[in-house]
C-alpha positions in Angstrom: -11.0 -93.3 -2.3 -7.5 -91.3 -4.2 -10.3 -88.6 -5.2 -11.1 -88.0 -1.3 -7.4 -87.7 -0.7 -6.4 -86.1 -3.5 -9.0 -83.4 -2.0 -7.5 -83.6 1.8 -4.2 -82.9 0.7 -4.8 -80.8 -2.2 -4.9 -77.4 0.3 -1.2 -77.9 1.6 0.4 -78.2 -2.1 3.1 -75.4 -2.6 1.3 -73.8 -5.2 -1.5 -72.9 -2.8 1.4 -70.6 -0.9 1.1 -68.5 -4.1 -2.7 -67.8 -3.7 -2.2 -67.3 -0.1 0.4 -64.3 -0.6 -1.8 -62.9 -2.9 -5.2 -62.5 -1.2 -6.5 -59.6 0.6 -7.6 -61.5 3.6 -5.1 -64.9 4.1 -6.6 -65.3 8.1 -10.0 -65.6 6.1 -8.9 -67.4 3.8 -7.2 -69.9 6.3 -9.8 -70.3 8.5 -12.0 -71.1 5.0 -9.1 -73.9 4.4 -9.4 -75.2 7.4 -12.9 -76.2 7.0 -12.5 -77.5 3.8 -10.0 -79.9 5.8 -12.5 -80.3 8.5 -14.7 -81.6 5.4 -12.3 -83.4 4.0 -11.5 -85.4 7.5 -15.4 -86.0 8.2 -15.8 -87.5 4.7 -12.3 -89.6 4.9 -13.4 -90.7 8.4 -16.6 -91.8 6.6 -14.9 -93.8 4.2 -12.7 -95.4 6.6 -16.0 -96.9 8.6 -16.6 -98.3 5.5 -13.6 -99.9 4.6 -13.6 -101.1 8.4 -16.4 -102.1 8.3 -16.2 -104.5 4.9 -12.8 -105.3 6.6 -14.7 -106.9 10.1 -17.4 -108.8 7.6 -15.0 -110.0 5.7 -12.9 -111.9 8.5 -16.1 -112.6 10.0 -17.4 -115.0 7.1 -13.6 -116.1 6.8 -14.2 -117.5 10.2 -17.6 -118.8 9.3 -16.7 -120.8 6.4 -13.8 -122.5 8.7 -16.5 -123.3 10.7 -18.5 -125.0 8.0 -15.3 -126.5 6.8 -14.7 -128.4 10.5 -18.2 -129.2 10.7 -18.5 -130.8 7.7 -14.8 -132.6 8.4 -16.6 -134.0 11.9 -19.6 -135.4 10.2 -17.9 -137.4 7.5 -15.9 -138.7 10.6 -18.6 -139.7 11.5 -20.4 -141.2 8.7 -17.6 -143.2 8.5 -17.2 -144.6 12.2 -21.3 -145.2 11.8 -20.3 -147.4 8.8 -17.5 -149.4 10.6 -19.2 -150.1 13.7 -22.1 -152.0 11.1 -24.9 -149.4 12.4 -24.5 -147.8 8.7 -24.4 -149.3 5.3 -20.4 -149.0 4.1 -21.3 -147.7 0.4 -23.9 -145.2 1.5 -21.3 -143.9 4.7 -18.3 -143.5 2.2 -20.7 -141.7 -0.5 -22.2 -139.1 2.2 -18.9 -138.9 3.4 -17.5 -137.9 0.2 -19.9 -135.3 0.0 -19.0 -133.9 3.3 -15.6 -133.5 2.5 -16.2 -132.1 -0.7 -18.6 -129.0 1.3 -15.4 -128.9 3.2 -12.8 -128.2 0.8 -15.0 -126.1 -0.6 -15.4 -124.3 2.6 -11.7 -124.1 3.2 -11.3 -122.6 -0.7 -13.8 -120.3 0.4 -12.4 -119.2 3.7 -9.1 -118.4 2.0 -10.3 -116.2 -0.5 -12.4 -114.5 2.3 -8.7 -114.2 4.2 -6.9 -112.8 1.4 -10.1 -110.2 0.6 -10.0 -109.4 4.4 -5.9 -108.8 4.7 -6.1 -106.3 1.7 -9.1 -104.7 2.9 -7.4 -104.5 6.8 -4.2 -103.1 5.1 -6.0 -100.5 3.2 -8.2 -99.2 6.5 -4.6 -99.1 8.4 -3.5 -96.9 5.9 -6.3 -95.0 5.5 -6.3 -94.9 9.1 -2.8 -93.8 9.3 -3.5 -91.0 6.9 -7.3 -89.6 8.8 -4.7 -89.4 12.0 -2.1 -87.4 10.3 -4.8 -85.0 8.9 -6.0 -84.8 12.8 -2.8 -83.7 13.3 -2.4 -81.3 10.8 -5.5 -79.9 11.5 -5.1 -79.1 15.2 -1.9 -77.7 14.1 -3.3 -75.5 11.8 -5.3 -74.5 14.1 -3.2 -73.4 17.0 -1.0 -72.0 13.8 -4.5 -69.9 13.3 -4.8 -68.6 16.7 -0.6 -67.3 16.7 -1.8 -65.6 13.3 -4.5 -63.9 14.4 -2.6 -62.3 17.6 0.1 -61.7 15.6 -2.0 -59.9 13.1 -4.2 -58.1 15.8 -0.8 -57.0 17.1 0.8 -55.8 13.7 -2.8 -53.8 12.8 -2.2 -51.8 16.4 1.8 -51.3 15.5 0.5 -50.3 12.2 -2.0 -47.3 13.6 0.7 -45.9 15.8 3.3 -46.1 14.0 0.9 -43.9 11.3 0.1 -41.5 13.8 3.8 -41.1 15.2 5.0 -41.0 11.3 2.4 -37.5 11.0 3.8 -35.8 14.3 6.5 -33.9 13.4 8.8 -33.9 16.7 11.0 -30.7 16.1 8.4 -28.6 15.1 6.9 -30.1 18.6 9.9 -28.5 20.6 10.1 -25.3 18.9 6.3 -24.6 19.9 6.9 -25.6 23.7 10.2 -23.4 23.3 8.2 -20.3 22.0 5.4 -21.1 24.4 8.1 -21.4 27.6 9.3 -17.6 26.3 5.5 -16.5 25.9 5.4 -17.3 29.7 8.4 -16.0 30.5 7.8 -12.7 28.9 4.0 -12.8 30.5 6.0 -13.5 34.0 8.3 -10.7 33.5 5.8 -8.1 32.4 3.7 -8.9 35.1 6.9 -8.6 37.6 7.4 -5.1 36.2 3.9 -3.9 36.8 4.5 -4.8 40.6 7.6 -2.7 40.7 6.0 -0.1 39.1 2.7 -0.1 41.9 5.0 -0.2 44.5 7.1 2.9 43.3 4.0 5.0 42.7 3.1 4.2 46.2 6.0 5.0 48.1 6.7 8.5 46.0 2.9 9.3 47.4 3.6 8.7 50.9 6.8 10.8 50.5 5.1 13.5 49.3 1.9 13.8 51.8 4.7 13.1 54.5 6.9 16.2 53.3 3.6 18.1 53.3 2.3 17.2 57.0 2.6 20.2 59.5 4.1 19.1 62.9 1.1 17.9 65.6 2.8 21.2 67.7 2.5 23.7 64.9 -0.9 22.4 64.0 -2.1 22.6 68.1 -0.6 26.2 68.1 -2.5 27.5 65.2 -5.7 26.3 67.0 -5.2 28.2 70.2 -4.0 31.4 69.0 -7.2 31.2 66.4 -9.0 30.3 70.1 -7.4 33.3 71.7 -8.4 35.8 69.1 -11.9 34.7 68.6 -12.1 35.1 72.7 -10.8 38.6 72.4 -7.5 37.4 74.6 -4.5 38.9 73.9 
């Protein structure tokens, strides 16, 4: 029985912090603990039907013998009121009787003993019983402990990527691109600009000169009629 609970408690002695701290995987390796403790309780629990069960026996034949020991009491009463009321022969009563009460006191010696065996074997199922419920406990605990863990560590492994991926972005050299880019556009916007300006110009110096050029609509119509005239022979 100590070498089963030598082995339930064994996992949550402080030199097992130690190993913990220095394993690659410690959610792993909990979750590995806590089936050994999930072992540990199903064998415990095992044992402690055992005691229980010697336990219940033994108050059972306790109670049997003081059975045997009241029986045997009420039949050397007997015995005897046979022999007083004459229906019995006195010498053979009391010698049967004697008997009787010797079975009794032996049954009563032996109920005893079966008490005593029973009370130590009770007390040592309450305590193991005690002991299974505290590691039913723990266990749970551990357990819920084992969920927070793995959220936590699920968490930390995310914080851990971003925080590597912000650590290789380097944030002024960042600005100073947008800032060159900003003045790539602006130059782009200006040129652009400037080529309008310069369409426009072209345009209008065109028009000014094909205006100064144009003849009057008069001059032009007078040309055509004298031209008329001559070909007509009209002076």
């Amino acid at each position: 029985m100590a070498s089963i609970f030598n082995r339930i408690f064994k996992w949550g002695q402080s030199e097992a912090h130690s190993v913990v701290d220095s394993l690659e995987d410690p959610i792993r390796m909990t979750e590995q603990g806590i089936r050994d403790l999930k072992q540990s309780l199903h064998e415990a629990m095992a044992s402690l039907a055992q005691v229980k069960s010697v336990a219940i026996r033994l108050k059972k034949d306790s109670g049997d013998q003081k059975r045997i020991a009241g029986d045997y009491e009420r039949k050397a009463m007997l015995l005897l009121q046979k022999a007083q009321s004459g229906t019995m022969d006195q010498a053979e009563a009391e010698e049967l009787a004697r008997t009787a009460l010797a079975r009794k006191d032996s049954a009563v010696d032996r109920a005893q003993s079966l008490t005593k065996d029973h009370q130590s074997q009770q007390s040592a199922a309450d305590a193991l019983q005690t002991k299974v419920e505290k590691l039913q406990r723990d266990i749970g605990k551990y357990e819920n402990e084992l969920v927070t863990l793995r959220a936590r560590a699920r968490t930390a492994e995310s914080m851990k990527k971003v925080n590597k991926q912000l650590s290789g972005i380097d944030s002024s050299s960042t600005i100073s691109m947008l800032e060159r880019m900003k003045n790539k556009v602006e130059e782009e916007e200006s040129l652009a600009q400037a080529y309008g300006e310069i369409s426009d110009s072209t345009s209008s110096i065109d028009e000014q000169i094909d205006e100064a050029l144009a003849l009057p609509e008069e001059a032009e119509g007078a040309d055509s009629l004298a031209e008329l005239k001559a070909k007509m022979g009209i002076e």
